[in-house]
N, C-alpha and C positions, 0 to 999 in steps of 0.2 A: 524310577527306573534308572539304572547305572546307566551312564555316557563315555562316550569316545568322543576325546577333542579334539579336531581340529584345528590346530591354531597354525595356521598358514597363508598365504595368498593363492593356495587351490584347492577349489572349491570341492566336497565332494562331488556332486551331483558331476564332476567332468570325470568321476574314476571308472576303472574297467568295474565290471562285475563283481570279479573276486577281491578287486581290492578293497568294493564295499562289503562284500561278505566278510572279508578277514575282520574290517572293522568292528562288521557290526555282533560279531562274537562278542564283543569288550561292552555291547551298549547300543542304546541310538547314537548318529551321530550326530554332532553339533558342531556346524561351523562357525569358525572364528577369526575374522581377517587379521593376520600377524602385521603387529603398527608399525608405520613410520618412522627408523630409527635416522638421524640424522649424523654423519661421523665426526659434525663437529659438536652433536652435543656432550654437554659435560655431565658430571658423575650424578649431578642433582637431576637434572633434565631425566638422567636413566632411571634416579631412582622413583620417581614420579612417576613413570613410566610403566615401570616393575608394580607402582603397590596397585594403581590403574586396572591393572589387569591382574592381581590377586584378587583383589576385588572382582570382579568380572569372574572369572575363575571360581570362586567360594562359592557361586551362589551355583556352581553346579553338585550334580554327582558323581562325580569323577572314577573312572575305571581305568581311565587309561588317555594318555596325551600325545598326540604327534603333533612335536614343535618343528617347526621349518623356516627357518629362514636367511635371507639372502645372505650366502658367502663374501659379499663385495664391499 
């Protein structure tokens, strides 16, 4: 079955209604807590980081991804 990712720190299970119906047009959804970036890490630390959750990522069925995360 196609999925709809949540990769965020909010959860679906706190959304309105409609916001899990819109999802789940795309799929089940599948939460995914968005990690820990720290600003001082450097470019290897990121890219560590990045294949981490490729990996994590892969083993789904991907339809569709809301990525979220902190502006700060």
């Amino acid at each position: 079955m196609r999925e709809f990712i949540n990769l965020s720190n909010h959860r679906s299970d706190n959304w309105s209604k409609a916001q899990r119906q819109a999802a789940e047009n795309y799929g089940e959804i599948v939460d995914i807590p968005f990690p820990q970036i720290y600003p001082q890490a450097d470019s290897e630390e990121i890219d560590i980081l990045v294949n981490k959750y490729l990996g994590i990522l892969s083993k789904h069925d991907i339809s569709a991804i809301m990525l979220q995360g902190e502006y700060v």
